[in-house]
C-alpha positions in Angstrom: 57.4 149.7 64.0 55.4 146.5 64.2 56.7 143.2 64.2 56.8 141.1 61.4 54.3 138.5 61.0 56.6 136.3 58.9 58.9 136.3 61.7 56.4 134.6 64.0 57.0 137.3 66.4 53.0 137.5 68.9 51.9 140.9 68.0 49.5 142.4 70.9 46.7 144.3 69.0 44.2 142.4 67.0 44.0 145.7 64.5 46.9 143.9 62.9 44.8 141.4 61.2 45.0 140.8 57.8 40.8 141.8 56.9 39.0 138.1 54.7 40.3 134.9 54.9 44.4 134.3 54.4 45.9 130.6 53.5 49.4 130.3 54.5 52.0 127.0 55.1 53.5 127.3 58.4 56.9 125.1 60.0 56.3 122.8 62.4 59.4 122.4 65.2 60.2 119.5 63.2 60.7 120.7 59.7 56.9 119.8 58.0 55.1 122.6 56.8 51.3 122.2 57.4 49.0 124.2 55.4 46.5 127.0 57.8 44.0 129.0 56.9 42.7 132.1 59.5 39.2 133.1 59.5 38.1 136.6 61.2 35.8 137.1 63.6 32.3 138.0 62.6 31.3 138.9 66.2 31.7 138.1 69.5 35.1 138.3 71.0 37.9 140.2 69.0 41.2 139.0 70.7 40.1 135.3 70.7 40.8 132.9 68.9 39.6 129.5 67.9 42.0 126.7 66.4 40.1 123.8 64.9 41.9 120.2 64.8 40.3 117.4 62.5 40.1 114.3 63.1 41.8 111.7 61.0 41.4 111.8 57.3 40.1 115.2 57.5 41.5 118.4 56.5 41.3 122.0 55.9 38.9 122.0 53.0 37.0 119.2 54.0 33.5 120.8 54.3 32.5 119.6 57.7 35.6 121.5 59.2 34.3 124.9 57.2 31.3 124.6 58.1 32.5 124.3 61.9 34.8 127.2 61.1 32.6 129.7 59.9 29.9 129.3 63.2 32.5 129.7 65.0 33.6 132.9 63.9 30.8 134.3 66.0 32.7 133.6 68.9 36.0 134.5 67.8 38.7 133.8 65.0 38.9 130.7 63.7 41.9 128.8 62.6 42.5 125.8 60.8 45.0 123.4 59.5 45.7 120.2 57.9 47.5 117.7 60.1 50.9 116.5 58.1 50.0 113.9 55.9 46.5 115.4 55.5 45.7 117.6 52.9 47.9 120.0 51.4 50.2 119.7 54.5 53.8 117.8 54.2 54.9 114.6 55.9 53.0 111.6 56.9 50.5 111.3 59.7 51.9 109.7 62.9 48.1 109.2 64.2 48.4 111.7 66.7 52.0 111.8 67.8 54.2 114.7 66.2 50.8 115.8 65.0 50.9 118.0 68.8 53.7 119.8 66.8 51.0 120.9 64.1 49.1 122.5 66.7 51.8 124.2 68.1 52.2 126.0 65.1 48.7 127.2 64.8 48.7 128.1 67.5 51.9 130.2 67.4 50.3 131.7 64.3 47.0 132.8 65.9 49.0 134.4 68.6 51.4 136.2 66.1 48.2 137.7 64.2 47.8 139.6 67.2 44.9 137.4 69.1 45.4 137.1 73.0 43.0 134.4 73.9 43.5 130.9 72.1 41.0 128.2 72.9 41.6 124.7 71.3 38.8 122.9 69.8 39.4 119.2 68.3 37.9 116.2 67.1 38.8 112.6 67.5 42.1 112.5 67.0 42.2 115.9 66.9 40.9 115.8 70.5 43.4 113.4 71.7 45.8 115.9 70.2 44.5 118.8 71.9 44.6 117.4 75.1 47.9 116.4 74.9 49.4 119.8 73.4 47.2 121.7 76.3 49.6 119.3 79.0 53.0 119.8 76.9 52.5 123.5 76.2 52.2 125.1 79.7 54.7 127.5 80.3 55.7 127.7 76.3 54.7 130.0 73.8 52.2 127.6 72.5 50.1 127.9 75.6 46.5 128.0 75.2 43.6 129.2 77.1 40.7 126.7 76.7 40.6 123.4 75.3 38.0 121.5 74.1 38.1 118.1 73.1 35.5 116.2 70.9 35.1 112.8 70.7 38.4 112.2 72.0 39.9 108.8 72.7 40.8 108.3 76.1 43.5 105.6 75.5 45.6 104.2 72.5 45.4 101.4 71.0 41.8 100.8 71.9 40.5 98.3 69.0 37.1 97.5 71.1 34.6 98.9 67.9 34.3 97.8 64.7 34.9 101.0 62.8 39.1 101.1 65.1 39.8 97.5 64.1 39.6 99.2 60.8 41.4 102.0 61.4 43.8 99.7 62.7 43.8 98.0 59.7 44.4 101.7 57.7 47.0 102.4 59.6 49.7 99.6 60.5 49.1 96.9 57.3 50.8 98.0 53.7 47.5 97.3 51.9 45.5 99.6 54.5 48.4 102.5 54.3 47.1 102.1 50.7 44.3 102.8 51.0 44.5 105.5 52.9 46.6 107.4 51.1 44.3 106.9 47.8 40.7 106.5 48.8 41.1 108.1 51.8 44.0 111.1 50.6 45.8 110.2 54.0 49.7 109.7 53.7 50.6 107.7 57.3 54.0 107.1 58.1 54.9 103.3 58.2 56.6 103.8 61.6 55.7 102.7 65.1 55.3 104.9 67.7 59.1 105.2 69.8 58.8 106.0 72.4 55.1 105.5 73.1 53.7 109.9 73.1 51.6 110.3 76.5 48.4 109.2 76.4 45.2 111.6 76.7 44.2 110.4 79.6 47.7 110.9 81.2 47.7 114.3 79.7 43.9 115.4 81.2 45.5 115.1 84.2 48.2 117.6 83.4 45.9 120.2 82.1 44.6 122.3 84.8 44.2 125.1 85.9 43.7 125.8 82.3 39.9 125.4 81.5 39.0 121.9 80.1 35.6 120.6 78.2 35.2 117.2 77.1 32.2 116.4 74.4 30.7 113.2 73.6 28.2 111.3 72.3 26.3 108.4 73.3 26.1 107.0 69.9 29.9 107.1 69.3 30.6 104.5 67.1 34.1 104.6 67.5 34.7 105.0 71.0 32.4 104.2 74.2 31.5 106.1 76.7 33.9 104.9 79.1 36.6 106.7 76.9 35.3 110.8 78.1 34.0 109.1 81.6 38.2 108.5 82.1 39.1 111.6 80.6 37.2 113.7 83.1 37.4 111.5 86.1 41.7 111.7 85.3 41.3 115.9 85.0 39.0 115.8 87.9 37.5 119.3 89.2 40.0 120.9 86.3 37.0 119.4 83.4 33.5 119.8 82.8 32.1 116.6 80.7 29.0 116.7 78.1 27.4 113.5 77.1 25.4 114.4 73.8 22.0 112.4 73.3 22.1 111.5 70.1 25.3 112.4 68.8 27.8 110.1 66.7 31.5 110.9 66.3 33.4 114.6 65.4 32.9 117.0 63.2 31.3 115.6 60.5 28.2 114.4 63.2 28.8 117.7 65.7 25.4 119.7 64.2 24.9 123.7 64.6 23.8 123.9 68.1 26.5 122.0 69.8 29.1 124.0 68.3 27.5 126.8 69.1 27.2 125.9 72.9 31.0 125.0 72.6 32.0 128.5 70.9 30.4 130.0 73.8 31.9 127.9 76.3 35.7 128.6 75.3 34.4 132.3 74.6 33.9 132.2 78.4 36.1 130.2 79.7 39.7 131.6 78.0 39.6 134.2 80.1 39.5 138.3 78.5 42.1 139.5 76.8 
């Protein structure tokens, strides 16, 4: 008898797998319940993998994220979720705090449809969240196997561009909270940070031996390049760092040929199942 899948129990065969894609709400540690979607494999690797995090105001449906989704699926399985407050998904975004819960989740997920590789792939805050979840998980459940990390910030708090004083703006005034939550369909909780979640760059270092790629571009308008050189130098040997010519910021700049050079990097670098 198999386990069940509702249970959350891993199962070890990916013959398991429910064929086409499946939508399903999942619970967070916390309570929220985030909405997922899984995606299966086209080709390439059949016990891997992928989980997609979006950067902030994205979301499950959003089509840059799909689009990123079903590439990938010729590296692996893709899954991917709204963060709470985001989409579909309960509660109210914490910016990239209890959002490390979210990931845990889909993770768990992709492990109890039967996958044994799980690579990590996020964007912007989805990166920072990513790398942090990568340095909390080891030794848990929710372990992964490769992480990559996309236009990640490298520090909070940075306000050093134009489009961050805004975000700032978006997230900590009433009027910005607002507007996020109408023009932007981003609920954010009103809340500071307490205590203050690990930073990314204090988590890079936390991350090895498990494989570590950070992407960004040189036309970031959010955050410089200073932001992946810290991330790397803090991982040191444990990271391998890919300034893009070119490149803006996340998912909705990352084109077809990146992505695919990342699916094959966490299709090598998670190990085989």
């Amino acid at each position: 008898m198999e386990p069940s899948e509702e249970a959350g129990t891993p199962r070890r065969s990916v013959r398991s797998i429910t064929p086409g894609p499946r939508r399903i709400m999942l619970p967070t540690e916390d309570g929220v319940e985030i909405e997922a979607r899984h995606h299966p494999p086209r080709g390439g690797a059949q016990d891997l993998a992928i989980v997609l995090a979006h950067g902030f105001t994205g979301a499950l449906d959003r089509p840059a994220l799909q689009r990123a989704a079903e590439l990938l699926t010729g590296y692996g399985a893709a899954v991917t979720f709204s963060f709470r407050g985001h989409g579909r998904s309960g509660g109210l975004s914490t910016v990239g705090d209890r959002e490390v819960l979210d990931l845990d989740a889909a993770v768990l997920w992709a492990r109890a449809l039967g996958y044994a590789r799980v690579a990590t792939l996020g964007f912007s805050m989805g990166g920072s969240v990513v790398l942090r979840q990568a340095a909390l998980s080891r030794g848990t459940e929710a372990h992964v196997d490769a992480v990559a990390a996309v236009s990640a910030p490298a520090r909070w708090y940075y306000r050093g561009t134009a489009p961050m004083r805004r975000l700032h703006w978006a997230i900590t005034r009433p009027a910005g909270r607002l507007v996020s939550r109408w023009a932007l369909r981003t609920r954010v909780d009103h809340r500071g940070w307490d205590p203050v979640p690990l930073s990314p760059v204090e988590a890079a270092a936390s991350i090895s031996p498990t494989p570590l790629l950070i992407v960004h571009g040189d036309r970031d308008p959010y955050f410089p390049l200073d932001h992946p050189l810290s991330l790397a130098e803090a991982a040191g040997d444990g990271a391998e760092l890919w300034i893009e010519h070119g490149y803006g910021h996340a998912e909705n700049a990352a084109r077809p040929e990146l992505l695919h050079r990342i699916g094959r990097w966490l299709a090598d670098s998670s190990g085989s199942g």
